[in-house]
N, C-alpha and C positions, 0 to 999 in steps of 0.2 A: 345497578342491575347487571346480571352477568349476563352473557352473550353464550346464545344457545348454537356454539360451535365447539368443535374437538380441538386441540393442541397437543403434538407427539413430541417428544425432547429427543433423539435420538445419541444415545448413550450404550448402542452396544457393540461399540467396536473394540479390536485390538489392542489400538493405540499402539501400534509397532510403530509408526513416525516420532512417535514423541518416548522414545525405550519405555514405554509399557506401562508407563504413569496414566492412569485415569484421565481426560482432559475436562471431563464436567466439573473435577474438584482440583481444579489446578485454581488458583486467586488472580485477581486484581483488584486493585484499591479496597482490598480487605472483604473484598466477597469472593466465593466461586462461581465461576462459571455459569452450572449448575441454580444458583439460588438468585445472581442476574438477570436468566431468562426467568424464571417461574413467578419473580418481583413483576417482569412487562407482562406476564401473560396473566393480570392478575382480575381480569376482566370475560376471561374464558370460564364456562361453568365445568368444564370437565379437561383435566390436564393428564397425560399419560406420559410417565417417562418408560421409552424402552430399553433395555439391559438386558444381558446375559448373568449376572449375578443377582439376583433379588437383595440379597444380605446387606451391599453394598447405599441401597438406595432406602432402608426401612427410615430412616428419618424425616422422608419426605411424603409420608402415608397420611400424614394430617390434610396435606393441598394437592396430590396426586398420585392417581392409580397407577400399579408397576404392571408391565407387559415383558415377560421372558419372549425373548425368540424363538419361535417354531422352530425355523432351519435357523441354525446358528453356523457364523464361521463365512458369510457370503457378504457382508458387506450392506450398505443402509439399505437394499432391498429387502432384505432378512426383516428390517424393525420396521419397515412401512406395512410390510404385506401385515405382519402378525396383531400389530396397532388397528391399523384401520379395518380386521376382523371386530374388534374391541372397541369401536367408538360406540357412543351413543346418540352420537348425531351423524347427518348426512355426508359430513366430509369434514377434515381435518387439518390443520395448520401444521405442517412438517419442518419444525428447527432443526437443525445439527446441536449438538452440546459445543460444541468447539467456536461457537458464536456468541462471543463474549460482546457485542456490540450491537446486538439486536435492539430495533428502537422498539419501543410502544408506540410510535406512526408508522411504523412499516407495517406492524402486527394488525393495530386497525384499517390500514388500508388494505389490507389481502384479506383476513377475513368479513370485511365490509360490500365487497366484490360480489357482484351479482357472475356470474357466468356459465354458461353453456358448455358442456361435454364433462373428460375425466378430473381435469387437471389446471390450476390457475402458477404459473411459472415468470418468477420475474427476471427479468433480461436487463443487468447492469454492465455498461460501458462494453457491450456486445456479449456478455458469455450468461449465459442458461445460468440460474441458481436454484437448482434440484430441491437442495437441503434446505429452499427458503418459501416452501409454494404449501397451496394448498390442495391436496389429494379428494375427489370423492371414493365412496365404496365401490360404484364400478368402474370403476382399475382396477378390480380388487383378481376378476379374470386374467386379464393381462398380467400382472405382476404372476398370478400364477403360474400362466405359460410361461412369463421368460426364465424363474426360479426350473420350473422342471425342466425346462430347456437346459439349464444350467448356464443361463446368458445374464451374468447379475451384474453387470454394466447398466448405470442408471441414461447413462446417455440411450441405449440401444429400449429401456426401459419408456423414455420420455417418447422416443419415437414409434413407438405405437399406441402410444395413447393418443387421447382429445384431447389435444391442447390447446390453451388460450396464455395466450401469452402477455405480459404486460413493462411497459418500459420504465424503471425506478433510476433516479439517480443517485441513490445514499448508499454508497461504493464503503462506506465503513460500516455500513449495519451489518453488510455481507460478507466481511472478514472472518474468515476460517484460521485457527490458530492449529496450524497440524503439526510443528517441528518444536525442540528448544531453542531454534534461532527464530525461527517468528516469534513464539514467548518471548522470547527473549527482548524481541522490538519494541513488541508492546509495554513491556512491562518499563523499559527505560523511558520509550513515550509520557507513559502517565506519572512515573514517582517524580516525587519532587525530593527536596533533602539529602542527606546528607545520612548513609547508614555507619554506625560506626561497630568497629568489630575491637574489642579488647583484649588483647595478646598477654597473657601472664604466662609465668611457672612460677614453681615453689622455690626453686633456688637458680643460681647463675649457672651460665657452659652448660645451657640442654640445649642450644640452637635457637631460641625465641627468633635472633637478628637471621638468621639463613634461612628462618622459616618466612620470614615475612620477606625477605627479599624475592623468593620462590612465588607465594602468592602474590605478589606486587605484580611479577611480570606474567603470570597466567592470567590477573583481570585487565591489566592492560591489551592482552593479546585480544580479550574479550571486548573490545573499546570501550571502558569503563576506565574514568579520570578518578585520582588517589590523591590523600594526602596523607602523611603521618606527623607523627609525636611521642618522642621518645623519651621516659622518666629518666633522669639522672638521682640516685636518692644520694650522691657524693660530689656533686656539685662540677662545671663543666668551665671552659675556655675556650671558643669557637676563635677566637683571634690569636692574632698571632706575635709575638712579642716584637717590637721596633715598626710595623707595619704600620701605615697612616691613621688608619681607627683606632688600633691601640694605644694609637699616641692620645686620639682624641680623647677614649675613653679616662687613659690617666691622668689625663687635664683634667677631666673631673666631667666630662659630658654623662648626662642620663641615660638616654638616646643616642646611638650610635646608626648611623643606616647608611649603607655603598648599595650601589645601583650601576648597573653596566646593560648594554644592547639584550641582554638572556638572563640576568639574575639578577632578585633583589633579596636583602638580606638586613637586616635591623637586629641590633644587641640590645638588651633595657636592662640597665641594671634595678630590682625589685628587692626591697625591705624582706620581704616573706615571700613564699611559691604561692606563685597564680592555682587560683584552682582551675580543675580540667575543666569543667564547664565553659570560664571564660575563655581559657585559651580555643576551643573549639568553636566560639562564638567568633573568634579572630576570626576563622580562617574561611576563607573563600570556596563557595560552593563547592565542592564535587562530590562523585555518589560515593565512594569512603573516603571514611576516615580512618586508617589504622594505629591503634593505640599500643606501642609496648610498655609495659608496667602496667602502674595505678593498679596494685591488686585490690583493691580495697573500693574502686572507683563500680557505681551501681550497676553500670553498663553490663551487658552479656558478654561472657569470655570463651575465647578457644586458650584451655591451657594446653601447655606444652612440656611433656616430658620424657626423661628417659629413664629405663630402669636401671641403670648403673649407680643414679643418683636416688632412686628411693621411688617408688609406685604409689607414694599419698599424690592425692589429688583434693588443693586446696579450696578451689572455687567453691560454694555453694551450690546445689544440682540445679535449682531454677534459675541460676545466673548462670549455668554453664552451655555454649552450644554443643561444643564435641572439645572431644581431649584429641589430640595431635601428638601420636609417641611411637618409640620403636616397643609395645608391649598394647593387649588391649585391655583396659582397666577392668571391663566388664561388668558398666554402670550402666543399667535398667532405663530404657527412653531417654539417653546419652548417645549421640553416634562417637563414635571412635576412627581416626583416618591416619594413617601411617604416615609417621612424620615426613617423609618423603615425597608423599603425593599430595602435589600441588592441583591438580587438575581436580582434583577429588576433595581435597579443600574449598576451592574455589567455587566448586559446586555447593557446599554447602553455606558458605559466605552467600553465594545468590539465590539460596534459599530462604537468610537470613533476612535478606533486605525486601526480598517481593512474598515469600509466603508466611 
């Protein structure tokens, strides 16, 4: 049976903290943000999200109503005041979007809350959580004075209302994801695995090896742990001719493996090439894996090219993430990123693996 209270999703901010990216439809663990809350709140008979774009939100018209901003441009006072115009009940459950870790016990306990005057405010590990209480209609006064006042500070907002305050200790349901370094926290928090990113080009000498070396050290700058593997399709000699293992090797050993205080390192000599799969099953956790070669291998590829060498682009378009060249191919829901930039690479690698 649904619960005859309101729920506001507050989604109509700038998102200048996060360069401009939407944070309702930013992912984790394969949901957004956005569809997170609307799953806990799913016990509420009336859901309103607020926005400044309608457009944006038409998907969500089956399980809640959209509320544009009266005054827009002011900050979550803007989407309180013009919602709780709009409820159909006596008061309202106020989320941020940017609350990817709202529980369904938080939600039951605040709207379950009997209390007295405007406003029910939970107070975790001492700081006020605005973006987590529940509003009645009147405050609906007050918000209006502080808006024409032009005071759209929710703190200055809290204190003139009737508040009842309440003390929660679940310090991660109240987590606000505002920057791509907090994303960023979270999102290595929850993944597990191992993302693997597949480096081809169509032919040799376009830079494949300088590119990866570039992105290697922009995700490590990001503390993110790598590993790679490098196709040889002309067959290779990691040792060195007279050296103790090569000796072993030529005896006739299979398995060759040195080991010292910092490096360990094993030769196998193999009938046929391992496939990537197994080799990848080898290898010891980290969040990539960087593949060069295996053009053929199913995985998702950044190719790399240059136009001196020719502007085909061999990947297929649903295996392909973005081309990496000094030219833009000008392939349709393809991004493209200048062989050069790493930083702008590596952003779309950490695209790849969380969204």
């Amino acid at each position: 049976m649904k619960v005859k209270t309101s729920a506001v999703i507050l989604s109509g901010g700038k998102n200048s903290r996060m360069n401009y990216n939407t944070k309702a439809f930013l992912s984790l663990d394969n949901e957004r943000f956005i569809e997170r809350i609307i799953k806990r709140l799913n016990l509420i008979d009336d859901i309103i999200i607020s926005c400044n774009n309608l457009s944006l939100y038409q998907e969500f018209l089956d399980t809640c109503r959209l509320v544009e901003d009266e005054v827009k441009d002011i900050g979550p006072i803007g989407g309180i005041y013009s919602t709780l115009k709009s409820i159909k009940n006596d008061k309202a459950l106020i989320i941020a979007a940017d609350m990817p870790f709202i529980s369904e016990y938080v939600i039951n306990s605040l709207i379950n809350i009997d209390f007295k005057g405007d406003a029910l405010i939970p107070v975790v590990d001492g700081k006020e959580q605005p973006l987590c209480g529940v509003y009645r209609k009147s405050a609906l006064d007050k918000i209006k004075e502080n808006i024409d006042n032009k005071n759209y500070k929710l703190k200055s907002l809290i204190k003139s209302l009737d508040v009842t305050y309440i003390l929660m200790n679940d310090e991660r349901a109240m987590t606000n994801v505002n920057t791509p370094e907090e994303y960023r926290k979270i999102l290595k928090e929850s993944k597990k695995g191992s993302t693997i990113i597949n480096i081809v080009a169509s032919c040799s000498n376009v830079g494949k090896t300088t590119l990866i070396e570039g992105l290697i050290k922009e995700l490590r700058k990001r503390g993110y742990s790598l590993s790679t593997i490098k196709h040889d399709v002309h067959g290779f000699d990691m040792d060195k001719e007279g050296k103790d293992t090569w000796r072993h090797r030529k005896a006739g050993a299979e398995q060759v493996c040195i080991s010292s205080k910092n490096r360990f390192a094993m030769i196998k000599e193999v009938e046929e090439e391992l496939a990537l799969d197994s080799i990848i099953n080898d290898i010891s956790g980290t969040d990539f894996i960087i593949v060069e070669g295996y053009k053929k291998s199913n995985f998702r590829k950044i190719e790399v090219a240059r136009e001196e060498k020719g502007r085909n682009i061999i990947t297929p378009r649903d295996k392909l993430i973005a081309v990496a060249s000094d030219f833009n191919p000008l392939i349709d829901g393809v991004e493209w990123v200048d062989i050069n930039d790493y930083k702008k690479l590596a952003d779309i690698v950490e695209k790849e693996r969380y969204l």
